[in-house]
N, C-alpha and C positions, 0 to 999 in steps of 0.2 A: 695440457692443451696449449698453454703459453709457450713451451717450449717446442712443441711441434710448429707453432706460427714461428718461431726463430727460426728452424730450421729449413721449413718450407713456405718461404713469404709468398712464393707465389702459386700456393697450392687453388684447390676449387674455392669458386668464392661463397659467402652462402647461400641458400635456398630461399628466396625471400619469398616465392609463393609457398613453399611450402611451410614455412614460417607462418606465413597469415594463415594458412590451411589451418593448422595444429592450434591455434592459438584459441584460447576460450575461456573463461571464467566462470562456474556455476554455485549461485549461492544454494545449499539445502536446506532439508527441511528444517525450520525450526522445532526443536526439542522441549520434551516439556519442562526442562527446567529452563527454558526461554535462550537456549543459547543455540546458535545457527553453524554449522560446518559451511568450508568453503574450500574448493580445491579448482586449482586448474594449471593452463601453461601459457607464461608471459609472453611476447616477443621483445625482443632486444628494447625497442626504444617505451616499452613502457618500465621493463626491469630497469632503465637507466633513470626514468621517472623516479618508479618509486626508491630508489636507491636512494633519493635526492631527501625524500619522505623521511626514511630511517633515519637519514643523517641530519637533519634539522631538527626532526622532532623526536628519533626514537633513542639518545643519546641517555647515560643516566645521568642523574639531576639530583640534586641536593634542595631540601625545603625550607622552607626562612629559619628552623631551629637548627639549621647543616646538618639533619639525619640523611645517612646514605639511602639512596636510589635502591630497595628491595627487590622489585621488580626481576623476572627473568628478560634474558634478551627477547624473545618470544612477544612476551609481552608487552615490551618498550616495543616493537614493532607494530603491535597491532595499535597501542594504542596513538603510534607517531600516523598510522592508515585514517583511524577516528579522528585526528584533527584535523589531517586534510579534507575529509568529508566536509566535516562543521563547518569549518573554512567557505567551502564550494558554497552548501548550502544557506550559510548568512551571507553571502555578496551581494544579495538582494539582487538578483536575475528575479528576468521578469516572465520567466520559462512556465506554459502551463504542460499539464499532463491528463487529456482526453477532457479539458475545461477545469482542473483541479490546479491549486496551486501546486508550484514544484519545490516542497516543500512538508515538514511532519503537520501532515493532517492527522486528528486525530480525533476519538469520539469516547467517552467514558459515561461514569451515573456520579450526580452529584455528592451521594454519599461514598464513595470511591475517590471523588475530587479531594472531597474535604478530610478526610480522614489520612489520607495518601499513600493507602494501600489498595493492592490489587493491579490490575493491567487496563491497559486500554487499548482499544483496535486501532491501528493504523492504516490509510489506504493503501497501503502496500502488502496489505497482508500482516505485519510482523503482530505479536503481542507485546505493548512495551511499557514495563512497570511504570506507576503513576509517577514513583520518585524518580523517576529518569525523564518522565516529561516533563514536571513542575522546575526538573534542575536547568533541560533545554529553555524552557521557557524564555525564563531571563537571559536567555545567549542570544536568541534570534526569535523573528514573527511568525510562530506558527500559529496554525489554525487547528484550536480545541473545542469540538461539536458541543458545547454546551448554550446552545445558540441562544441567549436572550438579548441578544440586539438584533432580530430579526428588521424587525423597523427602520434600520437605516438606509435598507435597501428592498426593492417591492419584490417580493416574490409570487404573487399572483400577475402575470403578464397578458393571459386571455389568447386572444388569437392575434395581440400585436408584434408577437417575434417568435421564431420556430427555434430558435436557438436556446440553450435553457444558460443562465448567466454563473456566474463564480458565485454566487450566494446562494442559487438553487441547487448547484452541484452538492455545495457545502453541506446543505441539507440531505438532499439525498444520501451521500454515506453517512451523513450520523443516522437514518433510517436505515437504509440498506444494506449498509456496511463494502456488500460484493453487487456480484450478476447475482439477480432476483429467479433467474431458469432455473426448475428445480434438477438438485446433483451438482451444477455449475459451481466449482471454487474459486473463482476469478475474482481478483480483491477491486477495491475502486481506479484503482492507478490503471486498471486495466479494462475500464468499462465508461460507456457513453450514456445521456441520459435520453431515455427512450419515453415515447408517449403510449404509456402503458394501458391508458383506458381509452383511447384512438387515437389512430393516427390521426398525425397533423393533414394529411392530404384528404382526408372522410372527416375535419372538422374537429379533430382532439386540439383542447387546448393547451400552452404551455403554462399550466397551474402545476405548483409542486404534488399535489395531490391526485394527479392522473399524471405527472412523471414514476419513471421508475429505473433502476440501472438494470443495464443489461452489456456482459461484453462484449467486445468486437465482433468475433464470430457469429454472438449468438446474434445479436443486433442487426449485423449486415443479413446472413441467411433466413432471419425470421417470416419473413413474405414468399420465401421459397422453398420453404420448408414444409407452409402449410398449419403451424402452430399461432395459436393467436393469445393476446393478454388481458385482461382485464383487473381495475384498483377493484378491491373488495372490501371490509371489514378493518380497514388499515394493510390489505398486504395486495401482493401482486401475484396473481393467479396466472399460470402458464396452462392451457389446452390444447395436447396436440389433437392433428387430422384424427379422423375417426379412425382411418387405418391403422396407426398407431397407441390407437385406447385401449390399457390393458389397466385401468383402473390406481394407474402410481398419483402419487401426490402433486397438488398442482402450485403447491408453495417449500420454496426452498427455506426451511432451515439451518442450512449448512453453515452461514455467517452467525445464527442466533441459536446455540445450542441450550441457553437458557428456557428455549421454550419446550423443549423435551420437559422440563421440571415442572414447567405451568398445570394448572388445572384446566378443566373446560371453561371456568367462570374468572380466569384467568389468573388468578390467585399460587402462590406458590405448595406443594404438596406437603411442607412445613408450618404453614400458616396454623393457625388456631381457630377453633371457629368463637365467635363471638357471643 
C-alpha cells in the first residue's frame, strides 16, 4: 500500500464518508466465564488514537525485581486500552448517565463484600468480580450500592420535585438493577426513574418507594401503549391493556435471577427448616 502511494501520489483520495459509514465498535455478549468479545472497524483518526495507547502504555516493562514483561503483545494491548479507560474514568468529570454517576456503579450483598468472592452487578450491565471492584475502589470514586449512609441526603422528596436526585437513582439500581417491564434486559445506564405507583401529573409522589426504573423506550411509550404500573409487595408490577392480557408475568425477574431459587415464604429452596 506504501508503495503504491509512491508511485501514484496523486491517486483517489479516500472515502471519508464512506469511512464514517463502515466505522462501528460492538461490545458482546458477556460470557460466562465473565469475559466479553469485542470486534469492529476503526477510522483512521481513532486507529492513530489508539496507536498513541499501545505505544505509551502497551510497551513491555520490567517489575521492581527486573523480571521480564510475560505478557503477549495481545495482551500488552488490551491492557495499554484498560488504562486509558481508567484514566477517562478517574478525571473526575462531572458527566451524568440518564441521572447516574458516569462512573462504576455497582450493587453486591454484604456477605459477598466481605468475603471478596463472587460478582457484582454493574449499571451497565457487566458482571464484575468482587476482587476487581474492591482493587478499583482504591483507584477512583465509585459508587457501591451498599447504601448505609442513606441519611446524608433525603430521599423522600414528596411532591416537592418531580425529578428523582443522584442518591435516589442510586437506590433504585441497587433495587432494580435494570427496566423493571417484564422480558425487558436494559441495564441502569440505560433506564430513567419512573413514578411507578403514579404518575407525577395524577399526584404520584417523588418517594423512592413508588419510584421505579424503566428504560427509554419503555418509559417514553408507556402512556401510549396503554400498559400501566403499580409498587406492590416490594416489586413493580407492569399491566398491560386488556387487549393484550394473555396472563404473562407482571414482574420482571430478568435482572434477579436469584429469585427463580426463592420460595413462596421467600426463603431459599436450600434452607433447613427449623
Amino acid at each position: 500500500d506504501h508503495l503504491y502511494a509512491l508511485i501514484d501520489p496523486d491517486g483517489a483520495e479516500p472515502n471519508e464518508e464512506l469511512q464514517q459509514r463502515k466505522r462501528y465498535l460492538r461490545k458482546g455478549k458477556q460470557q460466562r466465564d465473565g469475559m466479553t468479545p469485542i470486534h469492529g472497524l476503526l477510522d483512521p483518526e481513532t486507529a492513530a488514537l489508539i496507536d498513541i495507547a499501545f505505544a505509551t502504555h502497551g510497551r513491555p516493562s520490567t517489575d521492581a525485581n527486573g523480571l521480564t514483561d510475560t505478557r503477549t503483545k495481545g495482551q500488552r494491548h488490551h491492557d495499554a486500552l484498560k488504562t486509558m479507560l481508567h484514566d477517562s474514568v478517574e478525571s473526575g468529570n462531572r458527566e451524568t448517565i440518564n441521572g447516574l454517576p458516569a462512573t462504576i456503579v455497582a450493587t453486591t450483598t454484604l456477605g459477598e463484600l466481605e468475603s471478596a468472592a463472587g460478582y457484582a452487578a454493574t449499571a451497565g450491565g457487566t458482571r464484575l468480580p468482587i476482587r476487581d471492584l474492591i482493587r478499583m475502589a482504591g483507584q477512583a470514586r465509585h459508587y457501591l450500592a451498599v447504601f448505609d449512609d442513606h441519611h446524608r441526603e433525603v430521599l423522600y422528596l414528596g411532591r416537592a420535585k418531580r425529578c428523582a436526585t443522584t442518591a435516589q437513582r442510586l437506590a433504585l439500581f441497587a433495587r432494580d438493577i435494570g427496566c423493571t417491564r417484564p422480558g425487558c434486559t436494559k441495564a441502569a445506564f440505560d433506564c430513567q426513574a419512573h413514578h411507578g405507583d403514579k404518575p407525577w401529573a395524577a399526584g404520584g409522589n417523588t418517594n423512592i418507594d413508588e419510584l421505579a426504573l424503566a428504560c427509554t423506550l419503555d418509559h417514553a411509550t408507556l402512556e401510549d401503549t396503554g400498559w400501566t404500573t403499580r409498587r406492590r409487595n416490594g416489586h413493580t408490577e407492569w399491566t398491560p391493556p386488556p387487549k393484550l392480557d394473555t396472563g404473562q408475568t407482571r414482574i420482571n425477574h430478568y435482572h434477579h435471577p436469584q429469585r427463580y431459587l426463592e420460595t413462596e415464604d421467600g426463603g431459599s429452596d436450600d434452607d433447613e427448616p427449623e
